[in-house]
C-alpha positions, 0 to 999 in steps of 0.5 A: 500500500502507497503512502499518502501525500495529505498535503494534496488536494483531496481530489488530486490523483496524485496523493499516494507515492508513485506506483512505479510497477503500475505507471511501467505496466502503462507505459513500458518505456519509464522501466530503463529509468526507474531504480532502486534509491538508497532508501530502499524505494523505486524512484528516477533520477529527477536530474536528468531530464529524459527521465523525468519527461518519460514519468510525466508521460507515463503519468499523464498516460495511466491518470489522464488518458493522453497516450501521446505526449513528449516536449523538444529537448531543454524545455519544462517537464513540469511536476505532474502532482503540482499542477493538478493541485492548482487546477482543483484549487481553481475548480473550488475558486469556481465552485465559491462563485456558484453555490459550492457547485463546481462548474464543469464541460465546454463552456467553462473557458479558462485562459493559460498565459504561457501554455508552454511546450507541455500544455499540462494545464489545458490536459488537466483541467480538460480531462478532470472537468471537461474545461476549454482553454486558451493557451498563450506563449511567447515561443513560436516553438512552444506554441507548436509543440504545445499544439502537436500535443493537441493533435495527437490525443483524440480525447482533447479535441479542440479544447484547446486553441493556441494562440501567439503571444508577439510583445513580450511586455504584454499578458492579455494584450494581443491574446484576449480578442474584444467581447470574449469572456473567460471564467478564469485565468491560469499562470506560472510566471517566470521565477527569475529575473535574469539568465544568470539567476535562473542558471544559478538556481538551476545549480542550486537545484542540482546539489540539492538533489545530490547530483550536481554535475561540475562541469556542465549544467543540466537543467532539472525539468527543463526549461527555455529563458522565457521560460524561466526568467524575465525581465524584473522577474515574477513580480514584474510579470505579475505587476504587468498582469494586474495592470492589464487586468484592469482593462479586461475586469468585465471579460474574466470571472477570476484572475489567477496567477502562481506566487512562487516567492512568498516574500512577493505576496506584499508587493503583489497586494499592493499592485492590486490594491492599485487596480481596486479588484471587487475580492482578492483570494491567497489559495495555498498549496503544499507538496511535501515540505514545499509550499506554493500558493496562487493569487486571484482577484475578481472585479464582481462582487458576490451578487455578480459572481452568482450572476455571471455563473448562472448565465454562464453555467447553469446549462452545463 
């Protein structure tokens, strides 16, 4: 019997350690990188990004159903358990604006700035309730990987559509069109602020897992510059985002957005205290010992909240 990641969302298929026999039963391909840790447990070498990328195949394959699923070299292999957290976290958010009733199926539309090459959100949040997405990025390569990805798994469908992001100064500019409405918005900003300190954090990483290499850096999961880092770093994206918010405040129910460095959070008050949102939300995450939180904020009050979800989705 696995034991169990409480710190989980209750509804996170990812609760209980990895079943390695069964995800190789799945996807036989994960065998040649799974071994026996000093502690006695079957894991894979999170330092090495070939075998991290073929556990994430394996588990989107056996959880959600997507046979079909690889990203080109050197970009983000995302933590799988992660990212579902925060989908069921944001189906909740939904729920408070509904009765308790998480809204589920095609018309509930959600906006993924920088879907990246993986597109695990859209996956997630389509295979677990059904959702539609809007995936953006500022990597015409990752655009396409992302819509290969699409492509190649019948269950998504359309679900999702990619669309080019072509200024990097902008989040919502130039993605949403005028008159479309979306029910939420997803995002994991860029961590570091420059090249340099996203390839010190890297090493960092690496030794904290025990295997750093001395004369060549290998990213653990990946990851492209806009990936990684921007130009003043998350706080700076996400103080673009607030601001660009405003100007969408009637088109989205709730916007959303990842806050990795807890010491952000005052300045991230402080730029929507700028933008007078109607209600600010701080959801907390935790896996393990590590924890991450996401911000959102809405322009509706209680009454419109309710208002946008019945003509929205009492159809579902």
């Amino acid at each position: 019997m696995s034991a169990e990641k409480t710190s989980l969302h209750p509804r996170n298929k990812h609760r209980e350690r990895y079943d390695f026999p069964e995800l190789i039963k799945t996807d036989p391909e994960l065998e040649v990188h799974v071994f026996n840790n000093p502690y006695g447990d079957l894991s894979v070498d999170f330092s090495k990004p070939d075998a991290v990328r073929a556990l994430n195949r394996a588990l989107l394959k056996h959880f959600y159903r997507i046979p079909h699923w690889d990203i080109p070299a050197d970009y983000l292999c995302p933590p799988i358990p992660g990212r579902a957290d925060y989908i069921h976290y944001l189906a909740d958010l939904l729920g408070s604006s509904n009765y308790k009733v998480i809204p589920a199926g095609r018309t509930v539309k959600g906006l993924d700035i920088g879907i990246g090459a993986n597109c695990v959100y859209p996956i997630i949040g389509h295979q677990e309730y059904g959702w539609t997405f809007i995936g953006s990025d500022i990597d015409p390569n990752a655009i396409k990987a992302a819509r290969a990805i699409i492509a190649a798994n019948p269950e998504l469908g359309n679900s999702t559509i990619c669309r080019q992001q072509n200024n990097k100064q902008h989040i919502f500019k130039g993605i949403v069109k005028p008159g479309e409405l979306y029910d939420f918005t997803i995002c994991n900003p860029p961590f570091h602020a420059s090249a340099e300190e996203a390839r010190a954090g890297t090493t960092r990483k690496l030794q904290n897992i025990g295997r750093h290499k001395e004369r060549t850096t290998i990213l653990n999961f990946g990851g492209k510059d806009t990936e990684l880092w921007y130009e003043g770093g998350e706080a700076a994206f996400i103080r673009n985002m607030i601001m660009e918010s405003r100007d969408i405040s009637q088109q989205c129910l709730w916007f959303t957005t990842l806050v990795s460095r807890s010491q952000n959070l005052p300045f991230v008050y402080a730029m929507l205290d700028v933008v007078k949102p109607a209600a600010i939300k701080t959801v907390e995450m935790a896996q393990g010992q590590k924890i991450s939180r996401f911000v959102a904020w809405t322009f509706f009050d209680i009454p419109a909240q309710q208002d946008w979800a019945k003509k929205r989705w009492t159809k579902l």
